[in-house]
N, C-alpha and C positions, 0 to 999 in steps of 0.2 A: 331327304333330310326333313326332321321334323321341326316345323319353326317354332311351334308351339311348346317352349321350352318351360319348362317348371325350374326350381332351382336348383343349384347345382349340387348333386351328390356329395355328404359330408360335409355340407358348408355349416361354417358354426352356428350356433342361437345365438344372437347378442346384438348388442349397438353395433352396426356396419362403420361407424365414424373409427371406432376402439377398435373393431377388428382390422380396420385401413390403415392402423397407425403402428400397431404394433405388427404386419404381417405375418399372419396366421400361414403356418407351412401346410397347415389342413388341405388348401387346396391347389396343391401339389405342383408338378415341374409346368413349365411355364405360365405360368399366374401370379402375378406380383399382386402388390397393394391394389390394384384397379377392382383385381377380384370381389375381395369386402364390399366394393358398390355395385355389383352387380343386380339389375330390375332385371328377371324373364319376362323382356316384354316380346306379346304376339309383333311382329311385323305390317307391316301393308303388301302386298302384291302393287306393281308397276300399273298395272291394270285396274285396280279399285279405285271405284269413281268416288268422285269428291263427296256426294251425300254419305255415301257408306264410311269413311273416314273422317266423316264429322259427328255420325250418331258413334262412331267406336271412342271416340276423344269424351261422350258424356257417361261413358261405362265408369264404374266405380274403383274398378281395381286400376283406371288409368287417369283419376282424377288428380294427380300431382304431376305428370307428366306435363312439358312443354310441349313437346313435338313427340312425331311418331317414326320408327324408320320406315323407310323403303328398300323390300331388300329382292332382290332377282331371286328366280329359282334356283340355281345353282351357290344360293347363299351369299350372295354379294352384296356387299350394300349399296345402294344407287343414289340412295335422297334421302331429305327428311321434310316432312310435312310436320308444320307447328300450329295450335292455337291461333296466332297473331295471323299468320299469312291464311288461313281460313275464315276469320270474326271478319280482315280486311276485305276479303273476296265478297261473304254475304254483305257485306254493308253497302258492297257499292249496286245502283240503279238494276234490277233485273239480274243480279249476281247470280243467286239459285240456279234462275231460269238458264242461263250462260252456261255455267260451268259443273252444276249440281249432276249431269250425267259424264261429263267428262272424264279420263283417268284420273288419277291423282300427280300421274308421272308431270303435267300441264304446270302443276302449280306447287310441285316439290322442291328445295331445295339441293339442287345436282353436287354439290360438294361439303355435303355434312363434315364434322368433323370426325373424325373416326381416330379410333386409342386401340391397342393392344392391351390382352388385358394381364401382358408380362411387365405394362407399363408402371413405374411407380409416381404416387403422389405428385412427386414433383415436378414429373417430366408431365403426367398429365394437367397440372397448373399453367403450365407454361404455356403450353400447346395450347390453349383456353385462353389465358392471356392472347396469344397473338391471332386468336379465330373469332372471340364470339367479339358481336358488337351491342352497343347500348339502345335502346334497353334489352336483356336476356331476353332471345326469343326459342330456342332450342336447349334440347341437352342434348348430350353425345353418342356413338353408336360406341360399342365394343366388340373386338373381334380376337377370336382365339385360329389355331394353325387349321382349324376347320372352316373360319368363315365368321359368319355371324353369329353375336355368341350372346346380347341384349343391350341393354343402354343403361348411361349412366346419367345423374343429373349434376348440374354445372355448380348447385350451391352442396348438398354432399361435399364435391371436392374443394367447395369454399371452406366449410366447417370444418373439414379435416387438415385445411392449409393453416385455418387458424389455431385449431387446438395444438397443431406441430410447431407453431409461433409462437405459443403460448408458454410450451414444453420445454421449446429451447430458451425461450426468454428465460424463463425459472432454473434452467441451467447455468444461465451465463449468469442469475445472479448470483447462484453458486459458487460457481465459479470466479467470479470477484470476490464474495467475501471472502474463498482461500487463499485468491491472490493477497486481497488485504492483510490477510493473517501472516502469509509467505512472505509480505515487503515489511510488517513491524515485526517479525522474529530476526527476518535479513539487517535489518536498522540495528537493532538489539543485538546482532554476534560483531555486528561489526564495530560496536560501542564496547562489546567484552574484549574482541579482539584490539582494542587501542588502549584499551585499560591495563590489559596484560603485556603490551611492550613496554605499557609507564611503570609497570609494580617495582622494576629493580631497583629502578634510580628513585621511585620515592621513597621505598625502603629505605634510603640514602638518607631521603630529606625527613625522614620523620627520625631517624636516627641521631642527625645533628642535634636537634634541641630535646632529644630524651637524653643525651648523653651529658648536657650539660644540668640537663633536672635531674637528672640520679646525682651529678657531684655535688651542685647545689645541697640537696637532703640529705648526702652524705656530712659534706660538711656542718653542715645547721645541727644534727646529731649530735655529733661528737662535743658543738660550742657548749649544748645546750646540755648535754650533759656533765662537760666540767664546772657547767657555773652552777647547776644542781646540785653538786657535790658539796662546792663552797658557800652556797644558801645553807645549805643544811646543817656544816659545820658550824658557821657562823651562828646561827641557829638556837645551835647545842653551847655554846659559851655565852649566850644572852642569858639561857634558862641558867646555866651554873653565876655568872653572877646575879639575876636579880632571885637567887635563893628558889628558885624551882626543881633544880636540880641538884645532887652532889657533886662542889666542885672537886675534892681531891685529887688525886695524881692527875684524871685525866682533862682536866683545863688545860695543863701545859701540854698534852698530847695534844689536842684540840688547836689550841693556839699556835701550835708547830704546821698543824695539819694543814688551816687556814694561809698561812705564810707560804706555803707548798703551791696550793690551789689558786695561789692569787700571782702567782710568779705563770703558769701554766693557762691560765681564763686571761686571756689578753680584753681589755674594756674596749678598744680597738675593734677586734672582730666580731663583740657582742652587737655593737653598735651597727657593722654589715651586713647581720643577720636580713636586717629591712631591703636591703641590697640583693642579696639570695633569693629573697621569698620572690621580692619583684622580677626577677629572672626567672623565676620558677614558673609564676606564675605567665611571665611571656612565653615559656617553653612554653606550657601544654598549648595555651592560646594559639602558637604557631600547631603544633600536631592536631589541635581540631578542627583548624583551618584546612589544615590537606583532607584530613578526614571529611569535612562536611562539602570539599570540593566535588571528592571522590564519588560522593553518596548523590549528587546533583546530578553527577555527567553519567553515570550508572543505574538509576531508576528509569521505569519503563514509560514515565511523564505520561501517565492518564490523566492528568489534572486539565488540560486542554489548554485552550489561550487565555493566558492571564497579562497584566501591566509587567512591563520589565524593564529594569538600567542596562540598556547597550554596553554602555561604560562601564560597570559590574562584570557583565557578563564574559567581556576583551578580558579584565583584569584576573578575572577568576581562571579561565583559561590559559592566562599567561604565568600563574601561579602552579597550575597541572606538570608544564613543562618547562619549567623553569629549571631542573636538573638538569635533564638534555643541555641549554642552552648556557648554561655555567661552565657544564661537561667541553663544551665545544668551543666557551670564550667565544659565545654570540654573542653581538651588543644588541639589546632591544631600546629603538627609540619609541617612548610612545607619545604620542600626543591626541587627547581627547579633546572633543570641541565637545559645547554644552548642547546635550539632545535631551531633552522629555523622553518617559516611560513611553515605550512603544507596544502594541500589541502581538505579542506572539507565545512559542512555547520554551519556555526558558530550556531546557534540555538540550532541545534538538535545536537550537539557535548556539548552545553551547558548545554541542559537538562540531558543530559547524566549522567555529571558529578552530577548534582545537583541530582539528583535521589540516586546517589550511598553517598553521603556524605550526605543526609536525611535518607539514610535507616543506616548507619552509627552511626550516632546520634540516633537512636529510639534504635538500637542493645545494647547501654549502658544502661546500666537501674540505674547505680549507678552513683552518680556526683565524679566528680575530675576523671572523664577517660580521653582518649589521644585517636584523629585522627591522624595520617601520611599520608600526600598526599606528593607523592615526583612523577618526570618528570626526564626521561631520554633518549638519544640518543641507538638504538641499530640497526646497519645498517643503514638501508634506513626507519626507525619505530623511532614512538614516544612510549613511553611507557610510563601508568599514573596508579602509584600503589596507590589507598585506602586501607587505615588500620587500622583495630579496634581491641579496646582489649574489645569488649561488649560481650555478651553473646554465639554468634557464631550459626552456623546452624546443626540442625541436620545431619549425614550420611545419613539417608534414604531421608531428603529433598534435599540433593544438587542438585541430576539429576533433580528436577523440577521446580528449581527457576526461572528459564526462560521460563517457560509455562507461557502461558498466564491464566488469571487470578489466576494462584494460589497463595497463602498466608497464612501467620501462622498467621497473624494477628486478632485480636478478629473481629464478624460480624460489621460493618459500619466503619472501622477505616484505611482499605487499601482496592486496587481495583483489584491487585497483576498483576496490566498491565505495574507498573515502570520496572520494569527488564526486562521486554518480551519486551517494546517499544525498552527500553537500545539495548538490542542485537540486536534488527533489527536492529537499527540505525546504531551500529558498524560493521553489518554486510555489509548493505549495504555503507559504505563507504572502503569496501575491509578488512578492521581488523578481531580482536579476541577480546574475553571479557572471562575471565577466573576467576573462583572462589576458591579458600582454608578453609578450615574453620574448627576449631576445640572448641565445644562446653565447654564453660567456660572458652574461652583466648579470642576469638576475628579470624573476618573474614578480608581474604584482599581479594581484586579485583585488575584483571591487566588486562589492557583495552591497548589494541597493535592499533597502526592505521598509516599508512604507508603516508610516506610522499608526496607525489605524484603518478599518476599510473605508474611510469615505480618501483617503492615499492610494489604495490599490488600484486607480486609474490615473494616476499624478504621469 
């Protein structure tokens, strides 16, 4: 066998780090990533005395090396001789004199480490970890199914550990920012998806007060046109008598006309016009209310943390579903205790709520039940308790109402992402969200969320 190996046939031109990392099949069956760092370094013989393998360590083609192998003739690897344990020899008393004709085999390392070189990056990392010690005094041998095949160095496999550190780092941040994108599209279908169970029944509620603005406008029409009629006439028998007109025949047609108009123009209903309008005027007021509710719980709230009324936010939510709960002859009690504007995102603080006061209302299954939404100061926290006396959750379900998709609900009827969004939400605005529930009384939620961050460790 010929020790004196050159490099290996086919091996690519390039950074050995980039060829290690991306494993180049160039250098064929079994040769993994080790390959890329392969040095053809000459060996030592067992027998090469220590001067001789100290003038080879100042040759230039092995001026980066730490150590040298020792390899048997039959290619085996036996030891390695380092720098460190050679500088240590000369330095001591008469060292030269000692050891300077000696083998080398006296003062080589008998348990190099040694790598395959089917081995990959990682595995040779490892192996490195649990061999070399501080400070680095050696690099390693390598060996293919023939024996010894050259050596590799220990920072090589450092810089390739780190560039693949580096590679996966910038993956995974990737990789979050998709997650990121994956959990505010998931928030957002799941905000479409609750808007769309509410579209029927607010259909309902925008309905009520347009249908009382159309009769309103109907009516106010019609007043305002028979009293148009009667101005007009009236009108016309002022100009005929103060002589602007010709009175002839049709004064008395006129004056006939007027007696008509004035039995028909009730003064009465003229007068409820002002009555009308201000209903009218409450109509739309109610249908822009649902509308501007709609548009709140529904935007994608890029706006970030802003100041917010808790109390606002309960009410506006309790105004979403307020169909449902007429629907079903739920009584809602509420009661607000006085809280200061808190810091958060008014949307997803909004969803929140509406999530827990629709699961709320499903939880009843019998009519004439009773919600309690009550708000209260405790520290530096708001606290927002939901209450039901519906049907309650089982003991073995509580610990996983907050997983994501889970649900007791029959197949197509929940997505059982409302409570997992819920708790992120509160999570990530520094809170808690806590559950009670006793099966055949009814469940409460207490959803904590601190008033600003010098709160989010209250």
């Amino acid at each position: 066998m010929n020790l004196a190996l050159a490099a290996p046939a086919g091996a690519p031109i390039g950074d050995p780090l980039t060829r290690a990392i991306s494993g180049d099949a160039r250098f064929g069956a079994g040769r993994g990533e080790l390959a890329a760092l392969l040095l053809a370094t000459e060996p030592l013989r067992p027998e090469t005395c220590v001067l001789d393998a100290a003038q080879r360590f100042l040759e230039t083609r092995h001026a980066g090396l730490l150590s040298l192998p020792v390899v048997a003739p039959d290619g085996r690897p036996v030891g390695m001789i380092s720098r460190y344990e050679l500088m240590r020899m000369f330095l001591q008393p008469y060292g030269r004199e000692l050891y300077g004709r000696r083998p080398i085999a006296v003062l080589m390392d008998r348990a190099p480490l040694v790598l395959s070189l089917a081995s990959s990056i990682d595995e040779a990392a490892r192996a490195i970890a649990s061999h070399v010690r501080s400070p680095i005094t050696d690099d390693f041998v390598l060996v293919d199914e023939r024996g010894y095949a050259g050596t590799g160095l220990v920072l090589d496999v450092l810089h390739a550990v780190e560039s693949r550190l580096a590679e996966r780092s910038h993956e995974l941040e990737r990789a979050y920012a998709r997650l990121k994108s994956s959990q505010s599209q998931l928030v957002q279908s799941e905000k479409m998806a609750s808007l769309g169970q509410m579209v029927a029944g607010l259909v309902h509620e925008i309905n009520t007060p347009l249908g009382y603005v159309r009769n309103n406008v109907e009516m106010t029409r019609v007043a305002l046109g028979d009293a148009a009629r009667l101005v007009s006439a009236q009108q016309a028998v002022i100009d005929a008598v103060t002589g602007e007109g010709e009175p002839g025949d049709q004064l008395d047609a006129l004056i006939a006309e007027i007696g008509q108009l004035r039995v028909t123009v009730d003064p009465a209903a003229l007068d409820d016009l002002c009555g009308l309008l201000d209903d009218t005027v409450h109509g739309i007021g109610q249908i822009g209310e649902l509308v501007l509710n709609l548009k709140d719980f529904s935007r994608l709230d890029q706006a970030g943390m802003q100041k917010a009324d808790i109390n606002r936010l309960v009410e506006s939510a309790l105004r979403i579903v307020a169909h449902v709960l007429r629907k079903r002859d739920i009584e809602v009690v509420l009661k607000l205790g006085e809280i200061p504007p808190l810091d958060c995102a008014p949307a997803q603080i909004n969803q929140v709520l509406l999530n827990l006061l629709g699961n709320a209302a499903q939880a009843i299954e019998h009519n004439h039940g009773r919600i309690v939404v009550a708000t209260r100061m405790l520290d530096r926290r708001a606290i927002v308790m939901i209450e039901d006396n519906g049907k309650g959750i089982e003991a073995s379900n509580l610990p996983r109402i907050f997983d994501p998709f889970f649900t007791t609900k029959p197949i197509g009827q929940g997505s059982g992402m409302g409570l997992s969004i819920s708790h992120q939400i509160v999570d990530q605005h520094g809170g808690v969200i806590r559950v009670s529930s006793k099966p055949g009384v009814g469940t409460r939620f207490l959803v904590v969320l601190p008033l600003g961050p010098d709160g989010a460790d209250a």
